[in-house]
C-alpha positions as CSV (number, residue, x, y, z in Angstrom):
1,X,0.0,0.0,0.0
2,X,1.3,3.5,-1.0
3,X,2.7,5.7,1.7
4,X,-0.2,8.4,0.8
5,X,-3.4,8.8,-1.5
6,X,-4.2,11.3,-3.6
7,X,-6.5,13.9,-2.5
8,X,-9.0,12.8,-5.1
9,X,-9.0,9.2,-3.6
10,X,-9.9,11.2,-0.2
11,X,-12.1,13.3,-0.6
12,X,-14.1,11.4,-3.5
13,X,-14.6,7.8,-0.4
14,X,-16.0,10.9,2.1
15,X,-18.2,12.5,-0.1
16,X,-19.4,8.9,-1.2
17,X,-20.0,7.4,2.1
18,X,-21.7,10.4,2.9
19,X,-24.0,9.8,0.0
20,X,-25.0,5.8,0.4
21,X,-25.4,6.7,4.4
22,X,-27.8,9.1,3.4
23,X,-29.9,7.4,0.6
24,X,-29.8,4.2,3.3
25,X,-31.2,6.2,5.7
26,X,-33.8,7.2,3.4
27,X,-34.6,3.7,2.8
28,X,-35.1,2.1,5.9
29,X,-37.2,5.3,7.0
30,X,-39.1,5.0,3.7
31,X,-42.2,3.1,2.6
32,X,-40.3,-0.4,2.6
33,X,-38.2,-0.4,5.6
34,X,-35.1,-1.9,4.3
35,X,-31.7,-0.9,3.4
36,X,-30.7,0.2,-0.5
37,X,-26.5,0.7,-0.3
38,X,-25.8,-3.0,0.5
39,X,-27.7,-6.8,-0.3
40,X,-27.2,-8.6,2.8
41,X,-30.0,-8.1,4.3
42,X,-32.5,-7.7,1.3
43,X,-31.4,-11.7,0.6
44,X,-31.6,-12.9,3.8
45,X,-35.1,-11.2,3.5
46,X,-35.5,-13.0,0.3
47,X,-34.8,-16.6,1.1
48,X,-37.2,-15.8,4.5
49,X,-39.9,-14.4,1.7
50,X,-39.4,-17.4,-0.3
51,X,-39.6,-19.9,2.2
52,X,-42.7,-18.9,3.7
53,X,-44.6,-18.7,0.0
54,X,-44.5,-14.6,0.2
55,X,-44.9,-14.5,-3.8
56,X,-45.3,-11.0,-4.1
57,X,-42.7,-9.6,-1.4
58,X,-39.9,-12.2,-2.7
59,X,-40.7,-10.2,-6.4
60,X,-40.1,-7.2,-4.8
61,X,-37.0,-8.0,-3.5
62,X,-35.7,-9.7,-6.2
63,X,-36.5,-6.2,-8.4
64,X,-34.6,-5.0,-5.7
65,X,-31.4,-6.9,-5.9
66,X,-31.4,-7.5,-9.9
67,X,-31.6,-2.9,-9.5
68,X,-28.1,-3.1,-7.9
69,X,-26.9,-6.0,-10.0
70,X,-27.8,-3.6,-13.0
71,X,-26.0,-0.5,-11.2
72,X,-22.8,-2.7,-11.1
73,X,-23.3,-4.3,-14.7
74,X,-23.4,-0.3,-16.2
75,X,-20.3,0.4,-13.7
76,X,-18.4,-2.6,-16.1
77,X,-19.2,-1.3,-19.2
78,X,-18.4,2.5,-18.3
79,X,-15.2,1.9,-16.5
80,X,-14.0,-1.6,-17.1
81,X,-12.2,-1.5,-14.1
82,X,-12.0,-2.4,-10.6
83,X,-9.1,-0.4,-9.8
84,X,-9.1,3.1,-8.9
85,X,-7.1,5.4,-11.5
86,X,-7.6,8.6,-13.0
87,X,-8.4,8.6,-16.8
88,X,-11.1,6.4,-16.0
89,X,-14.9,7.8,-16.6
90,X,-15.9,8.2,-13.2
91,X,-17.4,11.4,-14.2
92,X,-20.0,9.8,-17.0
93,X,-21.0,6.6,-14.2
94,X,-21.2,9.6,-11.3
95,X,-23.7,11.7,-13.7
96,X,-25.4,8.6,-14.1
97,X,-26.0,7.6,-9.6
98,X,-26.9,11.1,-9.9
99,X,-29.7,11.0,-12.4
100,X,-30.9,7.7,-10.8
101,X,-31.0,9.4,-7.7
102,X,-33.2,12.2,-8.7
103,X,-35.6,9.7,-10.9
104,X,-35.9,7.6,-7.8
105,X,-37.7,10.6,-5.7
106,X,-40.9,10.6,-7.4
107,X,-41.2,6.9,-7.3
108,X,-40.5,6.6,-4.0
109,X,-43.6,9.5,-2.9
110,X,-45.7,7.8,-5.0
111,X,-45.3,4.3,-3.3
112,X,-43.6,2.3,-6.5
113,X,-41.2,0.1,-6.5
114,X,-39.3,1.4,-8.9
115,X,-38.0,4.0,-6.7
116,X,-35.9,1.9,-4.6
117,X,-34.9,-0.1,-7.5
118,X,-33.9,3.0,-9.0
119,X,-31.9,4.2,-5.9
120,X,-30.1,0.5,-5.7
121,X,-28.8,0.8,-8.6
122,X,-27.3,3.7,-8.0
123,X,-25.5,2.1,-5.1
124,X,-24.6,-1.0,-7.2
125,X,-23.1,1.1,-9.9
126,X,-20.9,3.0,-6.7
127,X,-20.1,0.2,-5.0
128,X,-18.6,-1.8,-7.9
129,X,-17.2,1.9,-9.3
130,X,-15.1,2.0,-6.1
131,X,-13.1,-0.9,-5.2
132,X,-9.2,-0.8,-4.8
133,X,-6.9,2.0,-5.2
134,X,-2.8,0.4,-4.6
135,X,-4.1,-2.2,-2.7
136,X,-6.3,-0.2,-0.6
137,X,-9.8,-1.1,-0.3
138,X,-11.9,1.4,-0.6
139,X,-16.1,0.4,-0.5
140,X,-18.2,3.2,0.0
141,X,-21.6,1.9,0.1
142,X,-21.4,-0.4,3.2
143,X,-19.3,-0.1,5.9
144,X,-19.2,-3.8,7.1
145,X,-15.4,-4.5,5.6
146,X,-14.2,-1.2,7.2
147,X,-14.9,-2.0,10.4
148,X,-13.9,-5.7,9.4
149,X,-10.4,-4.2,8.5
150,X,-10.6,-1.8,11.9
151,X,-10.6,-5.2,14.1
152,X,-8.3,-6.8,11.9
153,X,-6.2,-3.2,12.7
154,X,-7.1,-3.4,16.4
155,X,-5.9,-6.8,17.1
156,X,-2.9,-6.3,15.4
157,X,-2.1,-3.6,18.1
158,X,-3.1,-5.5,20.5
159,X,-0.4,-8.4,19.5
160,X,2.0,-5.7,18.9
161,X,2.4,-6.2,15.4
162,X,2.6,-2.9,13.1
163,X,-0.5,-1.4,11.7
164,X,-0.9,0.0,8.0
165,X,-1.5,3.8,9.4
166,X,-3.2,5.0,6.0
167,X,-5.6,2.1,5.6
168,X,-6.7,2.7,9.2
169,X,-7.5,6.5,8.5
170,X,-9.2,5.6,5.2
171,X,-11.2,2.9,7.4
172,X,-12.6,5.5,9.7
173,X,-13.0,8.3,7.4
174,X,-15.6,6.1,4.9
175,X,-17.1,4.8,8.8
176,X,-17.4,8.3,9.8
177,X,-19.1,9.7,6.9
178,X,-21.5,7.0,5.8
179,X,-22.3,7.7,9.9
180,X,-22.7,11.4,8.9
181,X,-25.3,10.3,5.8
182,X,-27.0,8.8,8.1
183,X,-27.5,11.4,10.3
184,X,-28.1,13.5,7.5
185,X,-30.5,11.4,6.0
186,X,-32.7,10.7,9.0
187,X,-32.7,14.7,9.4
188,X,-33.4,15.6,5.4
189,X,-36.3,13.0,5.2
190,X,-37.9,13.9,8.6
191,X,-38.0,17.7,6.6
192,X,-38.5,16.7,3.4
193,X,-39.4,13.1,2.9
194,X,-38.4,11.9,0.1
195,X,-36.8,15.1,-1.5
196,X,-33.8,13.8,0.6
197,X,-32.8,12.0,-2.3
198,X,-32.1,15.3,-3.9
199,X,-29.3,16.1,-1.9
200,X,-26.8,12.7,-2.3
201,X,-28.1,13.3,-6.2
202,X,-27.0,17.1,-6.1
203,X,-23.8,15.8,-4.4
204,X,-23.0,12.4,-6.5
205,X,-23.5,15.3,-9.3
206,X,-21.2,17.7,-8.0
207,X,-18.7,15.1,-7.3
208,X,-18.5,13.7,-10.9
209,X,-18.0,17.7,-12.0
210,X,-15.1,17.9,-9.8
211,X,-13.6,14.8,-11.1
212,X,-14.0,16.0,-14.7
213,X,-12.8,19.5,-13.4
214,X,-9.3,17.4,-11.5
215,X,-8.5,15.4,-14.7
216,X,-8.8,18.3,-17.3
217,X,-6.2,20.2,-14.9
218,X,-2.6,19.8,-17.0
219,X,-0.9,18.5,-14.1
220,X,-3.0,15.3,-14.1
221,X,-4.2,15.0,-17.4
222,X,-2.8,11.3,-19.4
């Protein structure tokens, strides 16, 4: 792992975690009570629907994971990559969340399904659009392997055995603000309901601009 990241690498995993804490807060606050960033729990709530003959919830869910699925599949195709560099079209897949984002909102207030499909794939396509950067991993719409590499960290310490400094900051900075989307979230849609979307969308958006804006500079252009 490199000694330091760029600041693109930075701030690009906060502003990201910020944005799939948010839109997850927005989900499980929402009409269907279940999280959009990550598919853990929608399977487990999928095999329980199909075990007990739920026909209709079990379709619901499976529109739900085949949405982030999708997300990831356009992430292929637009970046062909699962390794962080610049040159690569973030900008294009980050207009795209965006868009999806925004779509999602009247969906969701009228009660469709579509709007959380709509707002997983936006996830999927982050979540497989971020992956590595030098051998850092860097997931910013579920926190479960940052605070699975924060123990690792811990115990590490603990055995006295020397801890990668940079991976452990980049750890609890995604932690910290998909924490802060959260927060965020809960506060937006208890204002706005499902309008909250707009703001992750506005900042997915604004994100993608800055990326574009960062690679046309001459210094980092190639």
């Amino acid at each position: 792992m490199p000694e330091r990241l760029p600041r693109w690498v930075w701030v690009g995993a906060a502003a990201l975690a910020g944005v799939a804490g948010t839109v997850n807060a927005v989900g499980f606050l929402g009409f269907q009570k279940q999280a959009i960033t990550h598919l853990t729990g929608t399977t487990t709530l999928l095999g329980a629907a199909v075990a007990q003959g739920e026909r209709a919830q079990a379709a619901h869910l499976l529109l739900m994971v085949a949405g982030f699925v999708v997300g990831a599949v356009a992430s292929g195709l637009i970046i062909q990559d699962s390794t962080l560099r610049l040159g690569r079209r973030y900008g294009v897949a980050l207009a795209i969340e965006a868009a999806l984002l925004a779509l999602a909102v009247p969906l969701f207030r009228a009660h469709h399904l579509a709007g959380p499909m709509l707002a997983a794939a936006a996830m999927g396509l982050q979540n497989a659009m971020a992956t590595t950067y030098s051998g850092a991993v860097v997931r910013t719409s579920h926190v479960s392997g940052m605070f699975t590499d924060l123990g690792v960290m811990l115990g590490h310490r603990l055995r006295g055995l020397p801890v990668q400094r940079l991976r452990l900051m980049l750890s609890l900075l995604i932690i910290g603000f998909f924490f802060a989307g959260g927060v965020c979230g809960a506060w937006l849609f208890a204002r706005f309901g499902y309008g909250a979307l707009y703001v992750p969308a506005a900042l997915t958006g604004a994100v993608g601009a800055g990326y574009v804006a960062y690679r046309a500079m001459p210094a980092n252009s190639g």
